[in-house]
C-alpha positions in Angstrom: 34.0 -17.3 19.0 33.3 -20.3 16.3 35.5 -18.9 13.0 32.0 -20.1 11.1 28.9 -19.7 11.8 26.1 -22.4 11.5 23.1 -21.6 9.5 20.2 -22.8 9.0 18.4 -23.4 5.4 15.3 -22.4 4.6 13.6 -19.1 2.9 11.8 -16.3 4.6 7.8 -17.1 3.8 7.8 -20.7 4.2 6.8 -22.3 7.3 7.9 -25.0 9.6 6.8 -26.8 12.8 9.6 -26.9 15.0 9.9 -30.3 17.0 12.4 -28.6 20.0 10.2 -25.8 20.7 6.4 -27.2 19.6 5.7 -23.9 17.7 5.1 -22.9 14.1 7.9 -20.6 13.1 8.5 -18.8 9.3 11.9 -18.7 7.3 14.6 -20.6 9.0 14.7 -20.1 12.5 15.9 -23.3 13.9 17.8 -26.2 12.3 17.0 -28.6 10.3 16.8 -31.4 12.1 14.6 -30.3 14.8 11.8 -29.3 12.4 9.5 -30.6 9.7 8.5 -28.2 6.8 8.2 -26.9 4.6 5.0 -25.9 4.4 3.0 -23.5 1.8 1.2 -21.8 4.8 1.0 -21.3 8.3 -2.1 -23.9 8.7 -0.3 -26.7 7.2 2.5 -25.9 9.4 0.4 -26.1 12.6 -0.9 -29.3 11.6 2.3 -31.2 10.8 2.5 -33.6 13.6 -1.7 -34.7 12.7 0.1 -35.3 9.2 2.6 -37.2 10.6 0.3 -39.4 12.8 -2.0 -40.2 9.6 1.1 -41.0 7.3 2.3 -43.1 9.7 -0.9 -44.8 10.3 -1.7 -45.8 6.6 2.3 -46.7 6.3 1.5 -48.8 9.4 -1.3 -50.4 7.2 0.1 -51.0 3.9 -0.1 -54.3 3.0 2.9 -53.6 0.7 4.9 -53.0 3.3 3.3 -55.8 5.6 4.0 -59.3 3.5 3.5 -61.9 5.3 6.0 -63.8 3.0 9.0 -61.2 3.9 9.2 -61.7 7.5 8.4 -65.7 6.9 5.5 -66.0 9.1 3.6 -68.4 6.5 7.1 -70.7 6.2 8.2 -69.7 3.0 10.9 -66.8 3.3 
């Protein structure tokens, strides 16, 4: 028997997409680093991986984070 127990963080009422299990689950359930959250609601919860996707897609496309000039592909860096 572990002499302390490991707990998770989170508070009953807000809501979190577990990444382990695929589900939406409310207060903290499982830990941290298998979920994303949290949310305000259950429906921003359930669409946390679509909100990942999009992030990811305009991060992908951000010229600020694309120069050219920082992975020297015009000569100069």
């Amino acid at each position: 028997m572990a002499l302390f127990k490991k707990r998770t963080v989170g508070k009953p009422g807000e809501w979190f997409y577990c990444l382990e299990h695929g589900k939406v689950e409310e207060g903290p359930d499982c830990p941290g680093k298998d979920r994303m959250g949290p949310y305000a609601s259950r429906e921003e919860a359930e669409h946390a991986m679509q909100t990942a996707r999009e992030r990811n897609l305009e991060w992908e496309n951000d010229p600020k984070w694309h120069d050219s000039r920082v992975r020297g592909e015009d000569g100069d860096a």
